[in-house]
N, C-alpha and C positions, 0 to 999 in steps of 0.2 A: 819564298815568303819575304815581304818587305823586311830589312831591319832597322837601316837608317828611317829619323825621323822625317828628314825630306822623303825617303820612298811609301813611307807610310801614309804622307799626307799625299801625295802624289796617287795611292789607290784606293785611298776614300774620295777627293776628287774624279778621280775614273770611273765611279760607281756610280755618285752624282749623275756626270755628264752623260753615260750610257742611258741611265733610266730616263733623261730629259730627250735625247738623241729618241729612244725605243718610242716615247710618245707622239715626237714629232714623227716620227715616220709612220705610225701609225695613222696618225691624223689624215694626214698626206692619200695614204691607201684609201681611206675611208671615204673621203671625198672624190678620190678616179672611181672607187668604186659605186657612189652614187650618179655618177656620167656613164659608168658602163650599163648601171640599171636603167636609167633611162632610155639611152641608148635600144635597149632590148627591150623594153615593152611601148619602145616607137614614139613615144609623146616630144613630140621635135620641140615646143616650149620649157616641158622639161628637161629636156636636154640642155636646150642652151644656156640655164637660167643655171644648173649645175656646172657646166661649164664654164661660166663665166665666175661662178664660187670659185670652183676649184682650183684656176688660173692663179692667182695670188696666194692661195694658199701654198701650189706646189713653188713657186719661186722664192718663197717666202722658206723653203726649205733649202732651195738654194744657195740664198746669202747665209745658212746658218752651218751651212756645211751638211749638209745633212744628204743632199740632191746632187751629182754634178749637173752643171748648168748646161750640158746638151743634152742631157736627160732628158731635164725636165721643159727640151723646149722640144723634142723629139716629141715627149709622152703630151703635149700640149696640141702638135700638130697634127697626130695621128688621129688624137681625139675630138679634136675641130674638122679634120675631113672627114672622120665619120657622121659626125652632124651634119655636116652641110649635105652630104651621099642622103642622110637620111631627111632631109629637109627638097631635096629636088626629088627623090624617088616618087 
């Protein structure tokens, strides 16, 4: 348990940041996972249209710490060649 008042403030701080952190990654999911919907029931404009959401949203987790930044270009690239797979097929 904290005793000092520096560590007290230090894990009411922590609590803050978590619950702001827990949102933003939340967000983040919410958005691949409207790319993944698409994705699956085929609608290639939908798709890309989520895609192109999502894109800033997940980098935008990035610069917040929230993503590492080969994550989120990994999870950006996977999900752009499945568009495109699903946009030639």
């Amino acid at each position: 348990m904290a005793n000092t008042p520096q560590s007290k403030k230090r894990a009411r701080q922590l609590e803050r940041r978590t619950a702001i952190n827990k949102a933003r990654r939340s967000r983040i999911r919410t958005f691949l996972r409207k790319v993944e919907e698409a994705i699956a029931s085929g609608d290639i404009e939908a798709a890309r249209e989520a895609l192109r959401v999502a894109q800033p949203e997940l980098m935008r987790g990035v610069t917040k710490g929230i993503v590492h930044k080969n994550t989120a270009a990994r999870k950006i690239s996977r999900l752009a060649g499945r568009v495109n797979a699903l946009a030639s097929a």
